[in-house]
N, C-alpha and C positions, 0 to 999 in steps of 0.2 A: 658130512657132505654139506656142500653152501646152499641153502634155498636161492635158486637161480632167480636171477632180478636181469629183465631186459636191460641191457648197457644202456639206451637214449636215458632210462627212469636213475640208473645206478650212475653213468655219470651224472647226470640234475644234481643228482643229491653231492657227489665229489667237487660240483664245483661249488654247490652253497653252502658247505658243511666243512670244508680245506682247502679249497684253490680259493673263491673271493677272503676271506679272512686272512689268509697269507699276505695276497696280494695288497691286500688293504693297510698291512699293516708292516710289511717292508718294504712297499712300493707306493705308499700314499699319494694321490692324486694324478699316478698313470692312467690314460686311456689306453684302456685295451680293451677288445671281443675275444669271446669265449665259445666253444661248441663244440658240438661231437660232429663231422659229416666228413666228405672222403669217401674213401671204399670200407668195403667189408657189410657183411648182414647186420652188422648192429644198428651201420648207420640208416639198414633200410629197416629196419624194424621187422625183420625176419629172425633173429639170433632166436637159437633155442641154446638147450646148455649143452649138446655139441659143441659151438659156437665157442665155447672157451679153452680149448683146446689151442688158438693158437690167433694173433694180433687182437686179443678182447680184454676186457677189463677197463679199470680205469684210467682211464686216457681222453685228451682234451687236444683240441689245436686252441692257441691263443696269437692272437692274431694284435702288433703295434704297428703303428704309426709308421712310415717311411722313416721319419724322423728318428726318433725315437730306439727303432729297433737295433739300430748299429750297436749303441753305446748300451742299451740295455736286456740286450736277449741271452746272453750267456752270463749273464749274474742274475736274470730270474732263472734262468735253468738249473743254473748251481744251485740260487734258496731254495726248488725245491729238491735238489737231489740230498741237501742236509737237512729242511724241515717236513718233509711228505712223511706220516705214518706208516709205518712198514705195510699196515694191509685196511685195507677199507672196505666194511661191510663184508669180512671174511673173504676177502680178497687180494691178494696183494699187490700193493701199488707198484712192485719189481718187476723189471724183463729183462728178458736175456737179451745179451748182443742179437744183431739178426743172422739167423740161421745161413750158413754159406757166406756172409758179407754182404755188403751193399745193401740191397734192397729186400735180402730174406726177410722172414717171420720171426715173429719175437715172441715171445713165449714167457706165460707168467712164472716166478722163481719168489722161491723165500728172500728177503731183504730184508736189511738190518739198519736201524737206522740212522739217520746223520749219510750213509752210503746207497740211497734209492736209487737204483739205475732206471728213472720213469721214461713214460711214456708220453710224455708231453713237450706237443713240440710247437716251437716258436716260429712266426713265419706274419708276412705282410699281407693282404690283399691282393699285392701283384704276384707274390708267391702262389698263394690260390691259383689263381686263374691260370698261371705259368705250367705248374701242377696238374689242374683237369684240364685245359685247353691248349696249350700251347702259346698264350698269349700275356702280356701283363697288361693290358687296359682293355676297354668296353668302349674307350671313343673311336673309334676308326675302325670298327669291326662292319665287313660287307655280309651282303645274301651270300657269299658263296663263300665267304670265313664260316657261318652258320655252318654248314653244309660239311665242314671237315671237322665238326665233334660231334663224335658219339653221343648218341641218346644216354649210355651209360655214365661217361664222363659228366652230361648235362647232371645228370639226376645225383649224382657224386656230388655235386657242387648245392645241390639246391636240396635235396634231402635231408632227412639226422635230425639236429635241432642248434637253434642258435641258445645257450642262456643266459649271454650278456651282450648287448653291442654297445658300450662304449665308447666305439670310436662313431658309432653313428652311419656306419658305410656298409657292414656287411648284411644287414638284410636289406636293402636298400641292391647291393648288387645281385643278393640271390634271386629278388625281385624281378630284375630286369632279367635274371637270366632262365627264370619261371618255365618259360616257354617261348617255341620259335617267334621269330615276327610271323607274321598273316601271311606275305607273300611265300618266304620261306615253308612254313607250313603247306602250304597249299602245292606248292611245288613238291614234295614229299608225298603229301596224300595221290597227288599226279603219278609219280614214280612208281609208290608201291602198286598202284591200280595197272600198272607198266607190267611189271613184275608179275604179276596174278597173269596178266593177257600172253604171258610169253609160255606157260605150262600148264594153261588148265585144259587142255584137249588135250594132253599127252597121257595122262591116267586113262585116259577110255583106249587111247591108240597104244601104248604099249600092253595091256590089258587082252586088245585085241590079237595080238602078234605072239599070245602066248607068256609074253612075260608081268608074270606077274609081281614078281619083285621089284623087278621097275617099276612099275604101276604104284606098290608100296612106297615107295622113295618117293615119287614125284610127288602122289597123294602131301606125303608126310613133310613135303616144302611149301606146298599149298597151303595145310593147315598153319603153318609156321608163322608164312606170307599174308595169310588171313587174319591171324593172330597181330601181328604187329600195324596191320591195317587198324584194329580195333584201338590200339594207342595213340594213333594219330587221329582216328576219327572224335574220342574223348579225350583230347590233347594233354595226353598222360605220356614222360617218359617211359620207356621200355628199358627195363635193366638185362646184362648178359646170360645167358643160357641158364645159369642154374635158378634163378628167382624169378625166369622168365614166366613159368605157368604159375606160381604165385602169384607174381604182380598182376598176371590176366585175370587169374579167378575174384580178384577184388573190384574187377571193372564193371559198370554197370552193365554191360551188355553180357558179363561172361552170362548169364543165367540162362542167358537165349542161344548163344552162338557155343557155352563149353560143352551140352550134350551133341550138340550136330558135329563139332569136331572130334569129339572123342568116340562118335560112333562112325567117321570115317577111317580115324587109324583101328578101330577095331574090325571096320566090316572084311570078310572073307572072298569075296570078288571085286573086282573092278567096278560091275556095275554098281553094286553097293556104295563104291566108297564115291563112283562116280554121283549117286542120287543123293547122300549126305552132303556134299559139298557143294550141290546145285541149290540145295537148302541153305546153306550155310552162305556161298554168295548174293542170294536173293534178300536174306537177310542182312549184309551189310551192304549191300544197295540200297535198301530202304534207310538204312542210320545217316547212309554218305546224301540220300536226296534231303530229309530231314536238316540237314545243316542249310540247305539252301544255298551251297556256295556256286551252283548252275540249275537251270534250267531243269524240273525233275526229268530221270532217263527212266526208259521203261527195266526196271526190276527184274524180272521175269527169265529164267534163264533160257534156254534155244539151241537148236544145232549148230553144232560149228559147221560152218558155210556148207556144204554138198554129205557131209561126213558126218552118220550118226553120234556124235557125240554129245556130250550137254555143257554147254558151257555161258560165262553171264556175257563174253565178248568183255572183257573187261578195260580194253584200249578204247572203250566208249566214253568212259568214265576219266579215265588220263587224258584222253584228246579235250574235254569239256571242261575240265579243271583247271588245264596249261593252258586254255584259251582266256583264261581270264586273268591270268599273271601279267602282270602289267611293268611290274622292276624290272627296269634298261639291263640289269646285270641278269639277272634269271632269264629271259627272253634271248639272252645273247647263250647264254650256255644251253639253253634248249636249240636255239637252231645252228650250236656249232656242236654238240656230242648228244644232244637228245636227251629223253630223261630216266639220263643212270643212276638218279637219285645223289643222297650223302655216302659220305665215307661208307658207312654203315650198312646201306641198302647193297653196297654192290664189294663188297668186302666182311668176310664174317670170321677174320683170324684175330685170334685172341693179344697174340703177340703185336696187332697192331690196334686196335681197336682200344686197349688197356691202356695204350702209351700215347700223351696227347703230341707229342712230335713227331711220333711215325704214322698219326693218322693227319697233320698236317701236312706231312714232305706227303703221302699216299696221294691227298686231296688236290695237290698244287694244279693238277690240270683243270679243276675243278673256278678258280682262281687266277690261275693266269691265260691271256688274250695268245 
């Protein structure tokens, strides 16, 4: 059995060790960028050796020139499918077709050499961004083009590792695409504070009415909603469901906010989950007044209006936030759909959310007057 090597560390070495020395020596003096990033746990630095089981190993995107790529992308794909080593670091550089066609899984296979069927693929910049976002350039991108990619897609693009840029453009892009603009951000941190204000009095009221299941559920979108508030307040991408409480527990605040939410989905009554969560939004009302981006609100959570329940009023917080958005584009889609957030806040299907043209065509209202 292979002593398992994270992919970001075990590609590093494939590309310093086989790809640049190839490249340098049957392609002397190409600019090209090198990196692992994209989907999959490898690229977030979650892969364990599960993880090999299926799209892992060594595998690189290399990234030419506009120019350049026409005439040269399928005679470096072919050098390497005759010069790549059958396996590297007890691995092997082969994959299968993808599983079902098109877009399936590829899966590592004995290879033989001179016949590597890799996994290394060729592609521009404007490929990238076409790929995570929907788009090929960064010049003419609005506040509410923001708004139709995924936090996922984001972190896709800007995760993993670069370990060559050559051409001089791709961290420079991944840079820019770091993180939202300000106004954009802020408009988000609005939204999700939206979001909290529309079901935290519902745990103590279906609670009350006997259901307690419901009460579980709503709880367990709360937590969720909480959860993804903590990404935006430490301007951290949020990856999709399964790396989701991973990514949390690495945040500086999980230490404070992961025992209060995890003793709401464990508590056994409503009022329980209802007083963990009253902890839990007091708590990130103080991280949200800490930023400074309004006027501090009072913390402290409260009845909701006539009705024993406990909740922070959380459309205190979105109303004070949105009042300070000043972008002609963001002010216009607050007072003509209000604030349903991105793609992402107000859609959570995998099927579109994965694919950066169906969260584009999703977003178009988002977008257009």
């Amino acid at each position: 059995m292979n002593h398992f090597m994270p992919a970001l560390e075990l590609n590093r070495l494939f590309y310093i060790e086989v790809i640049q020395p190839l490249l340098a020596a049957r392609f002397p003096g190409v600019a090209y960028s090198a990196g692992l990033l994209g989907y999959g746990s490898d690229v977030l630095g979650y892969d364990t050796e599960i993880s090999t089981d299926h799209e892992w190993g060594p595998r690189l995107l290399i990234f030419l020139g506009d120019k350049e790529y026409p005439a040269l992308h399928q005679a470096i794909s072919e050098m390497f499918s005759r010069e790549l080593p059958p396996s590297f670091h007890g691995y092997s550089t082969n994959f299968s077709e993808p599983i079902g066609g098109g877009a399936g899984v590829r899966l590592l296979e004995p290879g033989e050499l001179g016949q590597i069927n890799h996994h290394i693929s060729m592609m521009t910049l404007a490929d990238l961004l076409e790929w995570e976002l929907g788009v090929r350039s960064l010049d003419a991108i609005t506040a509410r083009d923001w708004l139709t990619f995924p936090e996922q897609k984001l972190l896709e693009a800007t995760a993993g590792a670069v370990y060559h840029d050559g051409l001089g453009q791709l961290e420079p892009l991944r840079l820019r695409l770091s993180y939202y603009p300000h106004a954009v951000w802020v408009y988000r941190l609005a939204a999700q504070w939206q979001r909290i204000s529309q079901e935290e009095a519902f745990v103590g009221r279906c609670g009350d009415v006997g259901d307690d299941l419901g009460s579980r559920i709503v709880a367990a979108r709360l937590v969720r909603d909480v959860m993804r508030l903590c990404f935006l307040l430490e301007r951290r991408y949020a990856p999709y469901s399964k790396w989701f409480g991973t990514a949390f527990a690495r945040l500086a605040c999980a230490g404070r906010l992961g025992p209060r939410l995890t003793a709401v989905l464990a508590a056994s009554s409503w009022q329980e989950r209802e007083a963990h969560l009253a902890d839990a939004y007091e708590a990130v009302a103080r991280l949200q007044n800490a930023l400074a981006l309004t006027d501090p609100l009072d913390p402290t959570p409260r009845r909701y209006h006539d009705r024993p329940y406990r909740v922070i009023h959380a459309e205190r917080f979105a109303t004070a936030l949105s009042g300070t958005i000043r972008d002609e584009e963001l002010r216009h889609l607050i007072e003509s759909v209000g604030l349903v957030g991105a793609v992402d806040q107000f859609a959570d299907s995998a099927d579109i959310l994965s694919h950066a043209g169906r969260s584009r065509l999703l977003g178009d209202f988002l977008r257009d007057d």
